[in-house]
N, C-alpha and C positions, 0 to 999 in steps of 0.2 A: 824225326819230327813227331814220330808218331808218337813212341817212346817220352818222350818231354809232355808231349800233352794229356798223358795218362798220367808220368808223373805228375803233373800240376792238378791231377785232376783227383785223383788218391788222396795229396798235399791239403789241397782246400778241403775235401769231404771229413777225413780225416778229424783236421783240425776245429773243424765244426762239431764235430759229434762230440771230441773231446770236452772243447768249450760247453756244450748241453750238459754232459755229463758232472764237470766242477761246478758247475752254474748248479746243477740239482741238487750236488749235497753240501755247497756253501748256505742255499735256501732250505735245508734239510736244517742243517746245522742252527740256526735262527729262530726254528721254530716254525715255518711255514710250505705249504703243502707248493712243490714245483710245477706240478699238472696244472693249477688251479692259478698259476700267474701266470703261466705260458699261454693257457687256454686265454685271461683275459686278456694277455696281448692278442694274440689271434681274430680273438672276435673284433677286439675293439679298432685292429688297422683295417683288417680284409672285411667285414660285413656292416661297415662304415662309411661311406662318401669322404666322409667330414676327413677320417682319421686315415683313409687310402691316401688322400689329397695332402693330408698336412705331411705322412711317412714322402711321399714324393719331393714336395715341396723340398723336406729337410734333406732327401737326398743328392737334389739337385749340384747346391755349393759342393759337395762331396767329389759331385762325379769331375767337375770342372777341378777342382783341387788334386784327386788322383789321378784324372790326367798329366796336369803338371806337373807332381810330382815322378810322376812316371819317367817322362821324358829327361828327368835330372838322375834319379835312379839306375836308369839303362844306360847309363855312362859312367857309373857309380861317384855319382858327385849326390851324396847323402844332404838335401837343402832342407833344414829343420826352422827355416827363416819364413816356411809359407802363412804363418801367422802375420808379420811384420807386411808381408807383399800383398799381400789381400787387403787389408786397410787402407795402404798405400793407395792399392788401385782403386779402390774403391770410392775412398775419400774424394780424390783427383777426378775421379769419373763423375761422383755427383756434384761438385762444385762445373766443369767443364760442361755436363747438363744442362743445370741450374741458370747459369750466365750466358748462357748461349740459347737457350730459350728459344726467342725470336726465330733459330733457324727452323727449314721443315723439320718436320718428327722424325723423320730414315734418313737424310744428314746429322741431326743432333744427334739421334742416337750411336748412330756411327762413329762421329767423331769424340764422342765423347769415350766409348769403347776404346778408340785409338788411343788417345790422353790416357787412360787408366794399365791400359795394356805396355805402354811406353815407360810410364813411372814404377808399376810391376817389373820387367823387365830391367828398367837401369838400379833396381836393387839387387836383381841377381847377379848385374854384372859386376857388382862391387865386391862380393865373394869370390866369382869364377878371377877376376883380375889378380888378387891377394895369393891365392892359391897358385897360378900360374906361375909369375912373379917371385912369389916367397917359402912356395910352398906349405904353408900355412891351411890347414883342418877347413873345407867348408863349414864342417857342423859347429867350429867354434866362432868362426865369423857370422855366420847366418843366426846362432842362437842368440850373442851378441845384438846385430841390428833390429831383432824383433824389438828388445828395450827400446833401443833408438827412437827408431821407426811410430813407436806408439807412445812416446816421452813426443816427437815433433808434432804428430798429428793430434794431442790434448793441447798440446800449445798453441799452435794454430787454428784452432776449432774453438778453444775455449776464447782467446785477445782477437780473432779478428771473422769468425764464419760462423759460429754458433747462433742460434734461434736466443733472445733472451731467457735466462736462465735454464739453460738446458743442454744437452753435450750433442746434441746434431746440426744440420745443415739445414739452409731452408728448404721448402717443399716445393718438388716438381710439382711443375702444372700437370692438371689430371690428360691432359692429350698424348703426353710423353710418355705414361704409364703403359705398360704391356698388359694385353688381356690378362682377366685369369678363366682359368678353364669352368669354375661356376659360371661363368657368364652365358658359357655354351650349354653346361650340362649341367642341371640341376643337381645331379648325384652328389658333384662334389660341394654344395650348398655351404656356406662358413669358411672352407678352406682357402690360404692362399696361394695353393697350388695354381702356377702360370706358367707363360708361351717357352720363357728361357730354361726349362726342362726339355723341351724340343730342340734347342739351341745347344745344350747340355751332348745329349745324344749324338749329335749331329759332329762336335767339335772330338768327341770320344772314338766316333768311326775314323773322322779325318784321320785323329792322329794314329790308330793304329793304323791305315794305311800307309802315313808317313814314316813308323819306328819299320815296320816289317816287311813291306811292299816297295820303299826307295833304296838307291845309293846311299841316301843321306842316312836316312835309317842302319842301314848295315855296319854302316862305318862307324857308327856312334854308339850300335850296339859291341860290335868289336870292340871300340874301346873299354867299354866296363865287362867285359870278358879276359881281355889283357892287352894293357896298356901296353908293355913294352913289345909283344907281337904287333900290336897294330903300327908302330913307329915304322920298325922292318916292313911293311905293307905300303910304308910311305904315304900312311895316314896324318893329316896333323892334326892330333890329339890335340895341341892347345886350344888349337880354330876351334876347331867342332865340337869342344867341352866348351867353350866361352857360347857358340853359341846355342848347343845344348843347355845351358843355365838361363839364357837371355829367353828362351821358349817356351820352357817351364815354368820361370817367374813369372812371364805377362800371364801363361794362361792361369791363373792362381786371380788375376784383376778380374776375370768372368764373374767372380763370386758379385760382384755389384750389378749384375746384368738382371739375376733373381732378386737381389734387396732393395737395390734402388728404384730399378723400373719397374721389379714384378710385385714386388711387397709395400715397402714404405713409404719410398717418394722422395728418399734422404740419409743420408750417412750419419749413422749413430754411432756414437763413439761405446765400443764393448758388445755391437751385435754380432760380432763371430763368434767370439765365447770360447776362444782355443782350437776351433774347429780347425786349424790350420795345424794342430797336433793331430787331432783325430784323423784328417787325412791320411798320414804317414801309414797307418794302419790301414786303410780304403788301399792305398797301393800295394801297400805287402801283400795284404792278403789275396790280391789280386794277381799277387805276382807283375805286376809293374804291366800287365797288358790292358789296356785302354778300354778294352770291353770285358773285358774280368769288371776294371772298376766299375760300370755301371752296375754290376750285379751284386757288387761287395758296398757298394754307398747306398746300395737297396737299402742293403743287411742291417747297413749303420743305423740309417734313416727308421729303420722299422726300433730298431734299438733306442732311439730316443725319443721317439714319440710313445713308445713301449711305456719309457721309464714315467713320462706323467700319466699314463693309463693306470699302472698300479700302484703311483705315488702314497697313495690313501692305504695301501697294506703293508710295503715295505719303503722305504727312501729310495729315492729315483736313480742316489747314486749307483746302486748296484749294477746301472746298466756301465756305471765306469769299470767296475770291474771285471764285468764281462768283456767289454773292452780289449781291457788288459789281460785279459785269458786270450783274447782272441789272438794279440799279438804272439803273447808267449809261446801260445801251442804252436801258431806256423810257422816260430822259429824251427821251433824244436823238432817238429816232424819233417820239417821239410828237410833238416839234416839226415835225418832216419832212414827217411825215402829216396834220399839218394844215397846214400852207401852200400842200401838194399837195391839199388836198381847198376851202381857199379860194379859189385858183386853178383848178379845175376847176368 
């Protein structure tokens, strides 16, 4: 045990340093000085209110995302559909809201959680089923319905939910809204950094409780260890991957708990912005542990709010390529590191 968590811990350091290192001399290469962005990220998240608050905020959907993705990962059911299931739930959660209104605040918001979490969920069961069944690629089903999923939800949004001329939902009443933490603390003044960051945290401890500390958990880790050992253990891999995918899809509808209630007040059709790619990266890098990702959607989080800090020296996209360094490298080393840790 011990041994694994030094390896993961080597894995990520590693891969970080790597990442600073490409990242210095692609900005080398460019033309511009590395110390001198990095330093203005630095200043502008950590000796900022504004810019702590907004890096949080953005890491929030993060952590809620590579959680779920986690719990599909640890089975090795690869779900590349968390773009299509976040809107999903999302969409459903603010209509579900919105119309129900009238009830009290901590019923509506609950049930509307549940509606969002439910329509999240029966998209991932539509992969775990095809796969069971037919044996057929989650990762080709799930990339599949993200189309789907966001072809339904413009059409629906657009002929019969939309605000006139405009691609969201109508506006919750401000009582349904969740604090945001300006409200408490002046520091973070402009941000809309809110409560469902705490809800974030809170749903990330659960589930590594759940993956590492249950029955349930073991059994599901077994199975993306190896499938066909767990059979012989008289595990049923079907069950427990079906509802391994139904777990990690609802938790993916959280991402509306920050947009809806903490930010907007309404579902905007294009406010994730792929984010449901970016996740996949939040888990890996985390290694698929629940509290790895809070500290890896930090990373991200500081990463994107990074990229409009230096927008005005370099384009923002660079932070996509770091990104994509970041994947790359803990491919790669986490191979390394374990061959050198089976060999020693």
């Amino acid at each position: 045990m011990r041994s694994k968590l030094l390896q993961n811990i080597i894995t990520i350091t590693l891969s970080i340093l790597v990442t600073f290192i490409t990242t210095s001399l692609i900005l080398l290469l460019v033309g511009k000085n590395p110390l001198e962005i990095f330093s203005i990220i630095f200043f502008e998240v950590f000796t900022s209110g504004y810019g702590l608050g907004q890096t949080l905020f953005k890491a929030t959907p993060l952590i809620f995302l590579g959680v779920g993705l986690s719990f599909c990962f640890h089975a090795s059911l690869f779900n590349i559909g968390a773009e299509g299931q976040l809107n999903a739930g999302t969409f459903t959660m603010a209509l579900a809201a919105y119309y129900f209104s009238p009830l009290p605040v901590i019923i509506n918001i609950i049930f509307s959680l549940l509606v969002g979490f439910i329509v999240s969920a029966s998209l991932g069961l539509i992969p775990a089923i095809i796969k069971i069944r037919k044996g057929v690629s989650e990762v080709i089903t799930t990339i599949m319905l993200n189309f789907i999923v966001l072809a339904l939800i413009n059409y629906l949004l657009i002929n019969f939910f939309a605000v006139k001329e405009t691609v969201r939902t109508e506006k919750l009443p401000e009582a349904l809204m969740l604090p945001k933490f300006s409200d408490l603390y002046n520091y973070f003044d402009g941000s809309s950094f809110n409560y469902s960051f705490i809800f974030a945290i809170i749903v990330a401890v659960v589930s590594y409780f759940v993956i590492y500390k249950t029955k349930f958990g073991y059994k599901v880790r077994a199975i993306g260890y190896n499938e066909t050992a767990s059979k012989f253990m008289l595990i049923k891999v079907n069950r427990y991957s079906l509802i391994t995918f139904l777990i990690g899809a609802g938790i993916t509808s959280l991402v509306g708990l920050n947009f809806v209630f903490g930010y907007k007040g309404y579902y905007e059709f294009g406010f994730s912005n792929n984010i449901g790619f970016t996740a996949i990266a939040v888990a890996l890098l985390a290694k698929n542990n629940p509290i790895g990702v809070i500290f890896s959607a930090l990373l991200f989080g500081l990463l994107d709010f990074g990229g409009l800090a230096i927008n005005t020296i370099v384009p923002k996209e660079i932070m996509f390529v770091i990104q994509g360094i970041v994947i790359l490298s803990i491919i790669s080393i986490d191979k390394i590191v374990n061959f050198y840790f089976e060999k020693v």
